[in-house]
C-alpha positions in Angstrom: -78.9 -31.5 -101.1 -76.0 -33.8 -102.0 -76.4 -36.1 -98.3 -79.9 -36.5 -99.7 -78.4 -37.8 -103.0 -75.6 -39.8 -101.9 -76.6 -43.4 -102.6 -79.3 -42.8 -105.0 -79.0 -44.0 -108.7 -79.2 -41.9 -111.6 -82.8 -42.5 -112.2 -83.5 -41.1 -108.4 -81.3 -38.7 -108.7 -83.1 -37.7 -112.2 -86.7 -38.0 -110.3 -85.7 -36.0 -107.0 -84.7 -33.1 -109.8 -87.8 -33.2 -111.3 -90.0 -33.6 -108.6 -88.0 -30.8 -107.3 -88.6 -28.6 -110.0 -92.9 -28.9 -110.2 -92.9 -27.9 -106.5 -90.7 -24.7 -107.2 -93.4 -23.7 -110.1 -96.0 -24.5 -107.7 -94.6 -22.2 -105.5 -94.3 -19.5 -108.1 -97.7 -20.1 -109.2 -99.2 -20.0 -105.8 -97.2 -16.5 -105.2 -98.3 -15.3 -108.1 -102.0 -15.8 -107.2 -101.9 -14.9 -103.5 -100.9 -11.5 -105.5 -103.6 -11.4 -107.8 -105.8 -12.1 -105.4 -104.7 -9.4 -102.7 -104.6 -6.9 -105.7 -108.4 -7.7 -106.5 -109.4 -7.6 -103.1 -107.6 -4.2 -102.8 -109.5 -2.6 -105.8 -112.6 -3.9 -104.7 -112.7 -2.9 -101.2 -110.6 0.5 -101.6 -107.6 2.0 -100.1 -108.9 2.5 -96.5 -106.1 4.8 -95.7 -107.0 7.5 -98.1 -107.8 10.5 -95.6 -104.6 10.0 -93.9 -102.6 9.6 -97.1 -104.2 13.6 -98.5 -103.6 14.7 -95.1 -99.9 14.0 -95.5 -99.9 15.4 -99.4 -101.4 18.4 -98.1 -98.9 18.8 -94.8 -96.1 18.0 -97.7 -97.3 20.8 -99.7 -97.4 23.4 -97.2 -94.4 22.8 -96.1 -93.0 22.6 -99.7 -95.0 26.0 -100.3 -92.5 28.7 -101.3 -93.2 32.0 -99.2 -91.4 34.4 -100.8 -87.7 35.2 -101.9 -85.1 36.9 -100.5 -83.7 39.9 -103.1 -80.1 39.6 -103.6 -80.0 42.9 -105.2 -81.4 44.9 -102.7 -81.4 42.3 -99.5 -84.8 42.9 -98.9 -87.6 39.5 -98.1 -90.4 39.9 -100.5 -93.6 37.8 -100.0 -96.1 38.1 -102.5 -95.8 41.4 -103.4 -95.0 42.7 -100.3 -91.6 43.6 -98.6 -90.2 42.8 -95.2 
């Protein structure tokens, strides 16, 4: 930025700032409503991925799944209720 400023006089310099400034809140602003506007699109239309997103909970939670416990005591595997 300072090449672009070299040779300018204050009131430029004071203008190019400005000017400089308004486009960055454009910017902002126009982020901010290309997110609004893909958020309202997504709760209008749905999540389209929603049978592969349970199929992975419920993958997760059998393999999360506790199948029994191993007895310290008398080193035996017990799965509900029963011994191994």
């Amino acid at each position: 930025m300072r090449d672009d400023v070299d040779g300018l006089d204050e009131n430029k310099i004071r203008e190019r700032r400005e000017l400089l400034s308004q486009l960055q809140d454009i910017n902002e602003r126009n982020e901010s409503l290309l997110q609004q506007t893909s958020r309202a699109l997504w709760i209008k239309q749905g999540d389209s991925n929603s049978k592969f997103f349970h199929a992975s909970i419920k993958w997760r939670r059998m393999r999360n799944e506790i199948k029994g416990a191993h007895c310290n005591f008398s080193g035996i595997w017990v799965e509900e209720g029963r011994t191994k």
